[in-house]
C-alpha positions in Angstrom: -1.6 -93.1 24.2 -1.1 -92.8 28.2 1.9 -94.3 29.9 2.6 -95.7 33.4 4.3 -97.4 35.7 4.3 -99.5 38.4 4.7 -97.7 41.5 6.8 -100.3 43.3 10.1 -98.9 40.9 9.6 -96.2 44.1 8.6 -98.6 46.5 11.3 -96.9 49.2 9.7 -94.0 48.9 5.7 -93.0 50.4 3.3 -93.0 47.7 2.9 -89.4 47.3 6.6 -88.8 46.6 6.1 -92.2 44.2 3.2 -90.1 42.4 5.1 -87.0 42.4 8.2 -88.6 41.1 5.8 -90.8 38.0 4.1 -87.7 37.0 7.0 -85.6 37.0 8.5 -88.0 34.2 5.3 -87.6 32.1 3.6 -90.7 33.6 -0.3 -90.8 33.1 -1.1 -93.9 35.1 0.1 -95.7 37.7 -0.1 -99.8 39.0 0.0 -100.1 42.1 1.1 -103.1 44.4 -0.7 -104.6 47.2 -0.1 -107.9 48.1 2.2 -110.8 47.6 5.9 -109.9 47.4 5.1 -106.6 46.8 5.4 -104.0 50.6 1.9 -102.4 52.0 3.5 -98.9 52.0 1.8 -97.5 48.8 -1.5 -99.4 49.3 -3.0 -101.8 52.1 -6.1 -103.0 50.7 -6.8 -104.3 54.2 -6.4 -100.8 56.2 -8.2 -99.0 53.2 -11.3 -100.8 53.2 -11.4 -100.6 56.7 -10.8 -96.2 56.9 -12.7 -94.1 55.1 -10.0 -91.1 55.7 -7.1 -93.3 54.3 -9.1 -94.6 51.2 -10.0 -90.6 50.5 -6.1 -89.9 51.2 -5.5 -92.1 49.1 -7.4 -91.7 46.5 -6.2 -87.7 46.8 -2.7 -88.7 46.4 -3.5 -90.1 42.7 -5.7 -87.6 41.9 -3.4 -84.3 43.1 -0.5 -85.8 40.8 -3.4 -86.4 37.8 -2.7 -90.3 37.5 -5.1 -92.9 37.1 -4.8 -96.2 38.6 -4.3 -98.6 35.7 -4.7 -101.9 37.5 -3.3 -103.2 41.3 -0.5 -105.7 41.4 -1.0 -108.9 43.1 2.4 -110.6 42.4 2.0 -113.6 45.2 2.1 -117.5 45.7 -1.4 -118.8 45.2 -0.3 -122.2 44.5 2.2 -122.4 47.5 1.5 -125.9 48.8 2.3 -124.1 52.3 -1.1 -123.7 53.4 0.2 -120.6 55.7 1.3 -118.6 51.9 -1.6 -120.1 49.9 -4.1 -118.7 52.8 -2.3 -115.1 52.8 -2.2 -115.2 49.5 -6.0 -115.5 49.1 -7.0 -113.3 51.8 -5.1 -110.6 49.9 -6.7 -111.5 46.7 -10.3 -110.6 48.2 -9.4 -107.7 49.5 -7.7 -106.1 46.6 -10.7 -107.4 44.6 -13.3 -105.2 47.0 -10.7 -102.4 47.0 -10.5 -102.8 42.9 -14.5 -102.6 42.9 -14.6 -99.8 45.2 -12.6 -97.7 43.2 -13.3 -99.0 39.9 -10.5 -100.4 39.0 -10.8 -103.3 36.4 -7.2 -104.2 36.1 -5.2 -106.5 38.4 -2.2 -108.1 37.1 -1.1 -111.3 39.0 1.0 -114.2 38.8 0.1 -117.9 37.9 1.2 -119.2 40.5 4.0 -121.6 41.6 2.8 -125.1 42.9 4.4 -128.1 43.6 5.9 -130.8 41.7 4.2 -133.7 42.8 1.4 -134.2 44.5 2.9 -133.8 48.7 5.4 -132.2 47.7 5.8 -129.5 50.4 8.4 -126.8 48.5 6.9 -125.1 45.0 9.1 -126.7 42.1 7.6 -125.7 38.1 9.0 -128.7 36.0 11.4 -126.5 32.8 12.5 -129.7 31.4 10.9 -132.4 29.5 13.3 -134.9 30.4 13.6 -137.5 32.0 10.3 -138.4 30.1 7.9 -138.9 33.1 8.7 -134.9 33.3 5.8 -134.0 30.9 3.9 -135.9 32.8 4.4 -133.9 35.8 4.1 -131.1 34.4 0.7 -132.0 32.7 -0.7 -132.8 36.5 0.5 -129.1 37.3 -1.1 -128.1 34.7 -4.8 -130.2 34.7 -4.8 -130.9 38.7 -3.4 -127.4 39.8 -2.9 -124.1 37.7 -6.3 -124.6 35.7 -8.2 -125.4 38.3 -7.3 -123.0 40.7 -7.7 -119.8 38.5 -11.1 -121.3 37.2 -11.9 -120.6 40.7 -10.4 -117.7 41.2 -13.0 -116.5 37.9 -15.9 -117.9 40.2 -14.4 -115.3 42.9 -13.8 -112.4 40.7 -17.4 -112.7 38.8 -20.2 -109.9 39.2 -16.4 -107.7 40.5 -14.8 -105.4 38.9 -12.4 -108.4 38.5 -14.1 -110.1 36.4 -12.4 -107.9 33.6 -9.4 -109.8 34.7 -10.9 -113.3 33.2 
């Protein structure tokens, strides 16, 4: 059995102390945030598909502290009826999914998603309670006119990718 963590538990600290610190516990693998809520200080997917030097420094950082990368961690709001978060939140998607095919990783843990309530709505608002009745109804438009649709597409994305493991 191998064990890990992810590396944003040391997220005020560079990644190499982060590594240090995991493996130093007995830690085999690490996850590894990049986008979303989580800070770019362990990993920008953006700067490392764009520099060869940081990718291998990187990359040298896991391997000198003997961890593999279990998966990256995109914990966002793809759902966000604010077009300004839904847009971030897909440009960081792609990239992690090219920086996840570079390297070979074939994990990514994300979240659903958030969207609104109603259709116009303009703040994200997941319905927890089936009453007043026309509740579940809302919630069944989440459901059929949002989340489903959106992570279908999000397959179409991650296909012929290392991502696709994700789906």
């Amino acid at each position: 059995m191998r064990l890990g963590a992810v590396s944003t538990v040391l997220i005020r600290h560079p990644l190499r102390e982060a590594a240090r610190r995991m493996r130093a516990l007995g830690l085999d693998c690490i996850e590894i945030g990049t986008a979303g809520y989580f800070p770019k200080n362990h990993c920008d997917p953006e700067a490392l598909l764009s520099d060869d030097g940081a990718l291998r420094r990187f990359e040298d950082t896991l391997a000198e502290n003997e961890l593999s990368l279990s998966a990256f961690a995109v914990h966002g709001e793809p759902l966000n009826p604010d077009p300004e978060a839904k847009e971030l939140y897909k440009r960081e998607f792609l990239n992690t999914c090219k920086l996840a095919e570079k390297l070979g990783v074939t994990r990514l843990t994300l979240l659903a998603g958030l969207p609104e309530g109603v259709e116009g709505d303009r703040c994200p608002n997941w319905i927890l309670y089936p009453y007043p009745p026309i509740n579940m109804q809302r919630l069944e438009w989440q459901w059929e006119k949002r989340l489903i649709p959106y992570w279908r597409e999000q397959a179409k994305v991650a296909e012929g990718t290392s991502c696709a493991a994700l789906f």
